[in-house]
N, CA, C and O of each residue as an XYZ file, in Angstrom:
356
protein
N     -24.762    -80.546    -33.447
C     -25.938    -80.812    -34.242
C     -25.561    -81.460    -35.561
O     -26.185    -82.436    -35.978
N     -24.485    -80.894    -36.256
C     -23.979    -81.863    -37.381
C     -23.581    -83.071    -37.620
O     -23.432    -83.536    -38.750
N     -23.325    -83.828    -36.270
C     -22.468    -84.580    -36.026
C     -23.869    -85.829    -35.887
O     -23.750    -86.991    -36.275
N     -25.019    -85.312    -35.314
C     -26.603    -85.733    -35.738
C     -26.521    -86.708    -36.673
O     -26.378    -87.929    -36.738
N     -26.725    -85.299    -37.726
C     -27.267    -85.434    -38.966
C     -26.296    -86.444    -39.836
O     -26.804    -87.184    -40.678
N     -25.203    -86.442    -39.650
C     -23.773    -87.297    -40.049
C     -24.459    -88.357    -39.626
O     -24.940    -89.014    -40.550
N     -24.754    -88.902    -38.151
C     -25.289    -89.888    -37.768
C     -26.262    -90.885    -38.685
O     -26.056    -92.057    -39.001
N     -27.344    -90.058    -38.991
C     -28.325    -90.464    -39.309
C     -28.414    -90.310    -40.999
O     -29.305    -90.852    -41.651
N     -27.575    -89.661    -41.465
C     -27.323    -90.102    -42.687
C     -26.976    -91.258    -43.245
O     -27.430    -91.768    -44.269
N     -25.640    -91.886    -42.080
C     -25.065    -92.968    -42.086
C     -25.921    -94.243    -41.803
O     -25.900    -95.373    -42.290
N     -26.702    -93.632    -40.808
C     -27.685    -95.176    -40.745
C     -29.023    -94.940    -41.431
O     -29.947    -95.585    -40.935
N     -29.268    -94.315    -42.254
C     -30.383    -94.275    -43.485
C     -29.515    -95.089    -44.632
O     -30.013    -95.999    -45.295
N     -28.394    -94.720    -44.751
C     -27.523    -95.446    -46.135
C     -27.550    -96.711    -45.721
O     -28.274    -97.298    -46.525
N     -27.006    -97.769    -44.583
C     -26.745    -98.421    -44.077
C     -28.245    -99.290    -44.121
O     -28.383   -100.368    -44.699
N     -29.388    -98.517    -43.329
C     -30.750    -99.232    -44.029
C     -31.491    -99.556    -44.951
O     -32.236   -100.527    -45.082
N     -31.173    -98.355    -45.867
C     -31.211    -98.537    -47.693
C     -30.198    -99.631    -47.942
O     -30.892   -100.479    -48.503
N     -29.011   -100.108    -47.863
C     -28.173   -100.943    -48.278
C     -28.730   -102.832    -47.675
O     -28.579   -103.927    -48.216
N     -29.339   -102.439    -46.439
C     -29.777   -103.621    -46.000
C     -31.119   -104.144    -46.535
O     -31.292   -105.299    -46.925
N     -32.101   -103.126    -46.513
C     -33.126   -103.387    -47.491
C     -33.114   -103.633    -48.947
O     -33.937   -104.375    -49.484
N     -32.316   -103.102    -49.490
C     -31.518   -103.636    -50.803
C     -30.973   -104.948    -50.875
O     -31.168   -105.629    -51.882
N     -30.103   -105.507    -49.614
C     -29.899   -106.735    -49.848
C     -31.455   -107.942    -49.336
O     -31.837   -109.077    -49.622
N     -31.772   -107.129    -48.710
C     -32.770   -108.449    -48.159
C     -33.787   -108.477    -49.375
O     -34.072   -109.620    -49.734
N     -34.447   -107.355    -50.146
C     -35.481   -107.458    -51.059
C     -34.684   -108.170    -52.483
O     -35.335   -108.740    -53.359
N     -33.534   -108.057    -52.516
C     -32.505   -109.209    -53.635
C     -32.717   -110.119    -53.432
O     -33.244   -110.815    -54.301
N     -32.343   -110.778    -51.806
C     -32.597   -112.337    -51.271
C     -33.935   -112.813    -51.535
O     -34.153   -113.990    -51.824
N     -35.178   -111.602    -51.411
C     -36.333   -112.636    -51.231
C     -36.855   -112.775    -52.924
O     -37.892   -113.391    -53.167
N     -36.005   -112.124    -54.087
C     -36.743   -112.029    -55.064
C     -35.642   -112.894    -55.797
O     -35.872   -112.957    -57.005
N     -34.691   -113.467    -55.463
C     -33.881   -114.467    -56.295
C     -34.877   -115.406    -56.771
O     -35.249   -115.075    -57.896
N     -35.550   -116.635    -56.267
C     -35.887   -117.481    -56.288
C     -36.820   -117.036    -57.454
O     -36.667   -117.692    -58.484
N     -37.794   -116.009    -57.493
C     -38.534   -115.290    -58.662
C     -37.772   -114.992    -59.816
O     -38.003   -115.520    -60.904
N     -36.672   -113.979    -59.577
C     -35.857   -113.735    -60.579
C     -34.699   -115.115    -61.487
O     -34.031   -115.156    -62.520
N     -34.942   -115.824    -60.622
C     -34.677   -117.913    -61.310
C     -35.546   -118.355    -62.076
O     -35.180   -118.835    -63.149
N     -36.853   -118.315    -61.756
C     -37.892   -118.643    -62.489
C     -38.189   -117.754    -63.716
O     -38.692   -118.279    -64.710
N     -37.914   -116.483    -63.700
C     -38.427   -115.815    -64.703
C     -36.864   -115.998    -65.570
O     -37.054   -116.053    -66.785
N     -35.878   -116.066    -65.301
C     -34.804   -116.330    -66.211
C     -35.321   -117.398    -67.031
O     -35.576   -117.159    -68.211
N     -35.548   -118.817    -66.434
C     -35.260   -120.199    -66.523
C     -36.643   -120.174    -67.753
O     -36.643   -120.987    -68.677
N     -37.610   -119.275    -67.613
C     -39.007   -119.231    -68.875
C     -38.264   -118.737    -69.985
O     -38.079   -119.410    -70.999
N     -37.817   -117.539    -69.816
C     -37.264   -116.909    -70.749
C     -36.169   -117.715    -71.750
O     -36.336   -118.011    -72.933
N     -35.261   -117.916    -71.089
C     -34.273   -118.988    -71.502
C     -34.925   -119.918    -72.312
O     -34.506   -120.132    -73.449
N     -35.968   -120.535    -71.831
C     -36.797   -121.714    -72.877
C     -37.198   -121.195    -74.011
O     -37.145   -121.660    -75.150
N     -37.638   -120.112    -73.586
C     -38.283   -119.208    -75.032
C     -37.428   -119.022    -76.023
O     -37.697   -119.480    -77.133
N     -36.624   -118.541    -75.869
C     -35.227   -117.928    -76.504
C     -34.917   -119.430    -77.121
O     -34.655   -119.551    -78.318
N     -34.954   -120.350    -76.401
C     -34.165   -121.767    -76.969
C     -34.650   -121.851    -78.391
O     -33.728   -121.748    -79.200
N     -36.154   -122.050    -79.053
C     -36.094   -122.340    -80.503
C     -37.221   -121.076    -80.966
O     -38.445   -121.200    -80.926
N     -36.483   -119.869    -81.401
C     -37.163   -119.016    -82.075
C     -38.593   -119.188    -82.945
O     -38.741   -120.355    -83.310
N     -39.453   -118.472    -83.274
C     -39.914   -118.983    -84.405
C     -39.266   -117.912    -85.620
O     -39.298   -116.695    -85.439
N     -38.835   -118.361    -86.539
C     -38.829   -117.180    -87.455
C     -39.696   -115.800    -88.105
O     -40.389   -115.783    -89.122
N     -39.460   -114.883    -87.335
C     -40.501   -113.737    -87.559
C     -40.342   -112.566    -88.729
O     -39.772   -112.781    -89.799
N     -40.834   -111.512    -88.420
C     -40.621   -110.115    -89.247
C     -38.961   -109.981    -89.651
O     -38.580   -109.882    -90.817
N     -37.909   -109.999    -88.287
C     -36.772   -109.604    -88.451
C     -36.016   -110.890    -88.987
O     -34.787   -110.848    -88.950
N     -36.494   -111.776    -89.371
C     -35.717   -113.066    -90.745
C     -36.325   -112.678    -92.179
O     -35.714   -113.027    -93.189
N     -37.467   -111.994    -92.270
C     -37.919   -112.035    -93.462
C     -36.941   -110.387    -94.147
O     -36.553   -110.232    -95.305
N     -36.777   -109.372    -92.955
C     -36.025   -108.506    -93.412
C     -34.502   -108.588    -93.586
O     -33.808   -107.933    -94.363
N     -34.089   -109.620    -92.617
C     -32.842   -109.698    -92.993
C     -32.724   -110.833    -94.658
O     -32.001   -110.496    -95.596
N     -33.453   -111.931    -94.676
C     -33.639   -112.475    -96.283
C     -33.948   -111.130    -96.923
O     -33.024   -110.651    -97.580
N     -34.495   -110.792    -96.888
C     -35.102   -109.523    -98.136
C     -33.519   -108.085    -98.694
O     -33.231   -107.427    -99.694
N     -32.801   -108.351    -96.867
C     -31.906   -107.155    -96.969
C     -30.387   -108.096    -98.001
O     -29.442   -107.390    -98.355
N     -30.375   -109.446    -98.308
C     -29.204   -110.080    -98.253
C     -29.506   -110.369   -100.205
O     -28.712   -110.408   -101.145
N     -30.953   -110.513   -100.134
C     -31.297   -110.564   -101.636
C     -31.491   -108.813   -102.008
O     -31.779   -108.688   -103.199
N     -31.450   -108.211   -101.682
C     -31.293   -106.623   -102.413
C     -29.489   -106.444   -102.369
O     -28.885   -105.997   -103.344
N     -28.865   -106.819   -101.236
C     -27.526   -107.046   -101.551
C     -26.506   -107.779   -102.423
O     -25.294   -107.595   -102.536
N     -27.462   -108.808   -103.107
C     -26.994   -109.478   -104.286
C     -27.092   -108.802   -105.420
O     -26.204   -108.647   -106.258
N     -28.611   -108.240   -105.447
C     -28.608   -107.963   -106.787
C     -28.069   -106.602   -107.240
O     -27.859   -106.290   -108.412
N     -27.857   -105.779   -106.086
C     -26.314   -104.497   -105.858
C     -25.684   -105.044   -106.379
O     -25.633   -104.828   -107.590
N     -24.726   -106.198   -105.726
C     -23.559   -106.608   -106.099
C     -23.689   -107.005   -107.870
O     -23.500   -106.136   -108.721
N     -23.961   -108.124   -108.143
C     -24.221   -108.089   -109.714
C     -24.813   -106.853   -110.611
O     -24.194   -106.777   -111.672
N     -25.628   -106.066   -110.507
C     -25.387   -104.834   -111.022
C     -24.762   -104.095   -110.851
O     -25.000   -103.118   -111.561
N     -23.372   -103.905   -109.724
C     -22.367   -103.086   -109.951
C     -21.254   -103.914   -110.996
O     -20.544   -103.341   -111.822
N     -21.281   -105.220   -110.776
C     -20.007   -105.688   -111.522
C     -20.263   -105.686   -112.985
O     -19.316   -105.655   -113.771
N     -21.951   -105.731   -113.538
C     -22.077   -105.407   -114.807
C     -22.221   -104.355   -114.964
O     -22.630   -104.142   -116.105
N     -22.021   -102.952   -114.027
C     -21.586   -101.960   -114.707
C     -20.507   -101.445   -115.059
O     -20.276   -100.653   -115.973
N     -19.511   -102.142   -113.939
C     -18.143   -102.433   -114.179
C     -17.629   -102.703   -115.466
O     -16.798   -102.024   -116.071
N     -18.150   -103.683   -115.823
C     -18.177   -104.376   -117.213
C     -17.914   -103.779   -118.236
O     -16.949   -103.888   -118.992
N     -19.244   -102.793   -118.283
C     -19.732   -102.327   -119.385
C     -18.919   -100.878   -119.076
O     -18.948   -100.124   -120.049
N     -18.112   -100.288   -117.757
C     -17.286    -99.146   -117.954
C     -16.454    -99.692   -118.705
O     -16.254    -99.192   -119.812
N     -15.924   -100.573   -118.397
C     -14.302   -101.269   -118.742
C     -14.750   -101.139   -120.387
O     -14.271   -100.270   -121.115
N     -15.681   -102.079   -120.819
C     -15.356   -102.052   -122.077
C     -15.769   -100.721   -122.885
O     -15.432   -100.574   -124.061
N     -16.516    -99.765   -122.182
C     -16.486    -98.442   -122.844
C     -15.281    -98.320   -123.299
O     -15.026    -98.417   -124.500
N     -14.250    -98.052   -122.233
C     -12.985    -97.464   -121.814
C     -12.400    -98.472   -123.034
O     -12.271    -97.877   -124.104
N     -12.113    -99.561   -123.050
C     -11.031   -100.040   -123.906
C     -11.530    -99.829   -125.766
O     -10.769    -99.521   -126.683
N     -13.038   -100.118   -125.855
C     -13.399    -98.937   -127.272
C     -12.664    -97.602   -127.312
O     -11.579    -97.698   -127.885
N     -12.940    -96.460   -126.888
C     -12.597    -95.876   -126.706
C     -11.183    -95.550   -126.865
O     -10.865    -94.573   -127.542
N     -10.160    -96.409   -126.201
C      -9.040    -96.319   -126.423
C      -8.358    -96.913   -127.590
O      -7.331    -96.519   -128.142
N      -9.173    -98.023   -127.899
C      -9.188    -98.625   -129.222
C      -9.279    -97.801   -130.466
O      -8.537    -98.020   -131.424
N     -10.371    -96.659   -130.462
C     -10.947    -95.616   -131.090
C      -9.309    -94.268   -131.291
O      -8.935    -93.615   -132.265
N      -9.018    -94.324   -130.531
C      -8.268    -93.137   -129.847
C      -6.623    -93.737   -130.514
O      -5.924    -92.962   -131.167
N      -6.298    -94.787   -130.311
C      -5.269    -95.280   -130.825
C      -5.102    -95.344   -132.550
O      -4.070    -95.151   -133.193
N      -6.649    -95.725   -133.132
C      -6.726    -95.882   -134.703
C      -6.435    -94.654   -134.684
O      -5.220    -94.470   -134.757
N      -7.045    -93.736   -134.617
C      -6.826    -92.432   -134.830
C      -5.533    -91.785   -135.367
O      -5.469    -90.565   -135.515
């Protein structure tokens, strides 16, 4: 009786695997066409939401950058008053 069920396991996999390939074959020609739209689409973006956030994220990253280096600045020259201060002394 096991030897059945072994059977027919094997040719359920075997029919799942063939129906798998044949429903691939008949949907290529679809799955070409829907690439080949897409692909066009993709070819010239329009610029949307995610350009205006990445401009917006690159100008908040500038003005980080220049307000860290003028705080830089203004440590440094604490620091050399200071030591200036510390040396008269």
């Amino acid at each position: 009786m096991n030897k059945h069920f072994e059977d027919a396991k094997y040719y359920l996999k075997r029919a799942g695997e063939t129906a798998k390939a044949g429903i691939s074959e008949e949907l290529e020609p679809l799955k070409k066409r829907v690439d080949d739209l897409v692909d066009r689409e993709q070819a010239d973006p329009e610029p949307g939401r995610f350009d205006e956030v990445r401009a917006e994220l690159e100008a908040l990253q500038q003005r980080a950058e220049g307000e860290t280096r003028e705080a830089i600045a203004d440590a440094r020259e604490r620091i050399d008053a200071y030591r200036s201060e510390r040396d008269d002394a």
